[in-house]
C-alpha positions in Angstrom: 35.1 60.4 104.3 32.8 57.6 105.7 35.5 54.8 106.5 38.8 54.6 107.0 39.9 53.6 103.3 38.6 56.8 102.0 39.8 58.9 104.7 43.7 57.2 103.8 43.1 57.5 100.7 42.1 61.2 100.8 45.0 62.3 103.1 48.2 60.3 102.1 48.4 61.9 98.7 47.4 65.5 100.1 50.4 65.1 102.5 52.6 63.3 100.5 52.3 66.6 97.9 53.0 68.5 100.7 56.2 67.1 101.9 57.2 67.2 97.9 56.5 70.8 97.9 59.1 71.3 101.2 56.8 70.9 103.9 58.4 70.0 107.2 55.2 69.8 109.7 51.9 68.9 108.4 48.6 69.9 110.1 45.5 67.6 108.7 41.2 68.4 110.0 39.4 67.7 112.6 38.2 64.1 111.8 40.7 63.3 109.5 40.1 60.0 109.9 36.7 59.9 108.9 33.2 61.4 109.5 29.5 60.3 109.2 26.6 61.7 110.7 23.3 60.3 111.6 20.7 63.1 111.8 21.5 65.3 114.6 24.8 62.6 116.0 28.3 62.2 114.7 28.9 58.9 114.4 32.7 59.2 112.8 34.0 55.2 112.3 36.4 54.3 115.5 39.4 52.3 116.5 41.6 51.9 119.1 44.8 54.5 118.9 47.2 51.5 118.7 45.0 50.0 116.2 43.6 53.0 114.1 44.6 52.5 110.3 44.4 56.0 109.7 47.0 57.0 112.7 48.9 54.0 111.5 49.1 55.6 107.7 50.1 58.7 108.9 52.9 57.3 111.4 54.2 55.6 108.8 54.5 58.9 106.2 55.9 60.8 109.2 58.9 58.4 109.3 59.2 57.6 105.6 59.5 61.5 105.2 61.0 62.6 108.4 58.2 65.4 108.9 55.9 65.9 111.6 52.3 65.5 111.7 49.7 66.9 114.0 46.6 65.1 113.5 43.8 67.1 114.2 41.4 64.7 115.2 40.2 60.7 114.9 37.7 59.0 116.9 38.9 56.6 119.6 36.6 54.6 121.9 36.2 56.6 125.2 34.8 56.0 128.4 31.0 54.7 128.9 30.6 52.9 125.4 31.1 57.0 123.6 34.1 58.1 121.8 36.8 60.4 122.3 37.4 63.3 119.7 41.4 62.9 120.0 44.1 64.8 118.6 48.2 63.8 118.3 51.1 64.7 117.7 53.7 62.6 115.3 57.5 63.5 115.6 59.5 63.0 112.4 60.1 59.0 113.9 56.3 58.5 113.6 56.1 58.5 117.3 53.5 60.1 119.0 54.4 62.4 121.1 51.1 64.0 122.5 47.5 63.8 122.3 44.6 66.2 123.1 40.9 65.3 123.8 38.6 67.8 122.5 37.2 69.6 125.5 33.7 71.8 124.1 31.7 69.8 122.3 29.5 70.6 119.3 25.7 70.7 120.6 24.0 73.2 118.5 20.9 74.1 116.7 21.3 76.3 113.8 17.8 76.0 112.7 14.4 74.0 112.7 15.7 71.5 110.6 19.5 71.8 110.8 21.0 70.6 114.8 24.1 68.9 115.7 24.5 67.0 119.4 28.2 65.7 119.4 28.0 64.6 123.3 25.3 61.7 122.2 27.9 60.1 120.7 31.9 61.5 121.9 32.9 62.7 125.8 34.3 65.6 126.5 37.9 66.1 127.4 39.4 67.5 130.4 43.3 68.8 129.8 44.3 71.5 127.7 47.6 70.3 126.3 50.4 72.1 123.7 52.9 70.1 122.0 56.6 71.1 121.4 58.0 70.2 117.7 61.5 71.8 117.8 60.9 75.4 118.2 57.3 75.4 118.0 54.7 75.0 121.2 51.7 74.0 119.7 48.3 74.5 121.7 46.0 72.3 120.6 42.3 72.6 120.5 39.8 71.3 118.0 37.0 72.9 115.8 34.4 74.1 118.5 37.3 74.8 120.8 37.9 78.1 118.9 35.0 79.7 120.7 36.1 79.6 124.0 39.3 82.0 123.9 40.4 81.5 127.6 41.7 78.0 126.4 43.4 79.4 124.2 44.8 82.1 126.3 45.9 79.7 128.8 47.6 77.9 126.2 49.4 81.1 124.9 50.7 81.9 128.3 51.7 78.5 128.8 53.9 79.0 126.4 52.3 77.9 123.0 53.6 80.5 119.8 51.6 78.0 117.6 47.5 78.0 118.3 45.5 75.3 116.0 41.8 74.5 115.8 41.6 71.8 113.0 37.9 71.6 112.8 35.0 70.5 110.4 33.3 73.7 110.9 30.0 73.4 109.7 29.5 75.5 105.7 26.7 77.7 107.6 29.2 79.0 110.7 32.1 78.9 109.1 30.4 81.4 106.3 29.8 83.9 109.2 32.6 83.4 111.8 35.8 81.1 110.9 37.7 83.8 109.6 36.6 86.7 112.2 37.0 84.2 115.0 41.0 82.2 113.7 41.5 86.0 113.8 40.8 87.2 116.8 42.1 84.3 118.7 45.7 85.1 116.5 45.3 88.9 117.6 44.5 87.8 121.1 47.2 85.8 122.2 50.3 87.4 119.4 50.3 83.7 118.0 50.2 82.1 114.8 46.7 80.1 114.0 47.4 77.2 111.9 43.7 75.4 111.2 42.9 72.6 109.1 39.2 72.4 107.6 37.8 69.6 106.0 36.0 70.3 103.2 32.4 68.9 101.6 29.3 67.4 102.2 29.3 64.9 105.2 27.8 62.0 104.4 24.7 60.9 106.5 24.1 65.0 106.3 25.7 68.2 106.7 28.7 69.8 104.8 32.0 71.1 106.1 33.6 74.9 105.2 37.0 74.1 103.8 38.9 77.5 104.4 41.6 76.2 106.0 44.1 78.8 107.2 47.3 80.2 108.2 46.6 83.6 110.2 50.1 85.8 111.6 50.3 86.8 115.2 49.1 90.0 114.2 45.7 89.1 112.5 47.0 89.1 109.1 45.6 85.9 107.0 49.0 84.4 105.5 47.4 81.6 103.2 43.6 80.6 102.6 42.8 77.1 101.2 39.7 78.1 99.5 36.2 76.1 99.3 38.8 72.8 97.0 40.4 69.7 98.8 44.0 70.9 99.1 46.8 71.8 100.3 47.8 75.1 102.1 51.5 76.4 102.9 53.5 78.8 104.5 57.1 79.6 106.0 56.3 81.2 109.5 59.1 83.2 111.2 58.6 82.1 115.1 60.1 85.4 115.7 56.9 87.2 114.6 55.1 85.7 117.7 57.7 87.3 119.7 57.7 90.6 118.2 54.0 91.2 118.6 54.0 90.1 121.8 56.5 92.9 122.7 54.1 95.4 121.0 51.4 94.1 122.8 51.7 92.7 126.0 48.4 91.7 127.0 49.5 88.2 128.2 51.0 89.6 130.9 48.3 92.4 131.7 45.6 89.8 133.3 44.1 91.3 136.4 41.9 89.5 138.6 38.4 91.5 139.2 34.9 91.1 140.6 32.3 90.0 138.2 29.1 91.7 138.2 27.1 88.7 139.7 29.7 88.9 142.2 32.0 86.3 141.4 35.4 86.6 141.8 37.4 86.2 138.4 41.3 85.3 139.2 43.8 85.2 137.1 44.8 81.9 136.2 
């Protein structure tokens, strides 16, 4: 998706067949609104929030259809001439209601010839922030996010039953850890994971996993969008969080300790 055009164009349909099909929250990629890179930099196209067409488009379906939508990411001008990675959150009015910018950024080298260097282009955000749509408390985080599991802890014990990391995990990591790692952070903190993949090459270089998944509080994968551009869906029972958060309640079992450099780990 290298402009806004194609990125609308990609993810009205997708969502308007997902509201056909009985959806009542939607959950779209990281960089929904489109990506590019330029060797080693992500250089996604940009716009203001209250000018973005792409948030625009999807505000609008989320009031034509009355359904929520949690964007899970466009690219917003930021401080000192980079961007923002930002999440939101739509209510069913097409308000928004919340937004989270993405916190660990994506500065790896895989190989020799294959290295990615998000902070040249995006800063970092500083608040981890969960979103409540009726029911649901939905902990936000975004792609890279998802290896770092004390934000995700904090957001469980702040309350979140809903964890997300809409990402455009890279087809190389994602091969070897998405699964394993939507998994864990599920089992971890007796939440659902609900994450968004994009799919494809990347134009400018690079190509995204796809996958996209709905994992149960207790590990199990519910739904598995495959390596295609579709759609993925699920009826979750909030109660499951619950229940196997009673069976295991490791949320509440943090202990502060001594770490072996010395450093003293509290609980937070």
């Amino acid at each position: 998706m290298p402009d806004f055009a194609t990125a609308i164009g990609e993810a009205i349909p997708l969502a308007t067949a997902a509201v056909q099909a009985g959806a009542k929250m939607l959950f779209l990629p990281e960089y929904c609104g489109g990506l590019r890179s330029d060797g080693a930099r992500l250089v996604p196209p940009a716009a203001p929030e209250n000018a973005h067409p792409v948030v625009a488009a999807l505000r609008d379906l989320a009031a034509g259809h009355g359904v929520a939508v949690m964007v899970g990411s466009v690219a917003v001008p930021g401080p000192e001439g980079k961007l923002l990675n930002r999440g939101l959150m739509i209510d069913p009015s097409g308000n928004i209601t919340g937004r989270y910018d993405k916190i660990h950024l994506f500065d790896i080298r895989l190989s020799a010839s294959q290295s990615y260097c998000e902070s040249a282009t995006v800063s970092p955000g500083r608040v981890a922030v969960t979103h409540r749509a009726g029911d649901a408390v939905i902990g936000h985080t975004i792609c890279y996010d998802l290896r770092f599991p004390h934000l995700f802890r904090a957001l469980a014990q702040s309350g979140a039953n809903i964890l997300t990391a809409p990402a455009a995990f890279t087809k190389t990591t994602g091969a070897a850890h998405w699964h394993v790692l939507n998994r864990a952070r599920a089992i971890e903190n007796g939440a659902f994971m609900v994450s968004a993949c994009a799919v494809g090459a990347v134009p400018g270089g690079g190509e995204c996993y796809g996958h996209s998944l709905i994992v149960g509080p207790w590990g199990d994968v519910i739904a598995d969008g495959g390596d295609l551009p579709g759609v993925v869906q699920a009826r979750i029972d909030l109660d499951d969080a619950d229940a196997a958060r009673a069976r295991i309640p490791s949320l509440d079992h943090d202990r502060a300790y001594r770490a072996a450099d010395g450093t003293q780990r509290d609980v937070a």
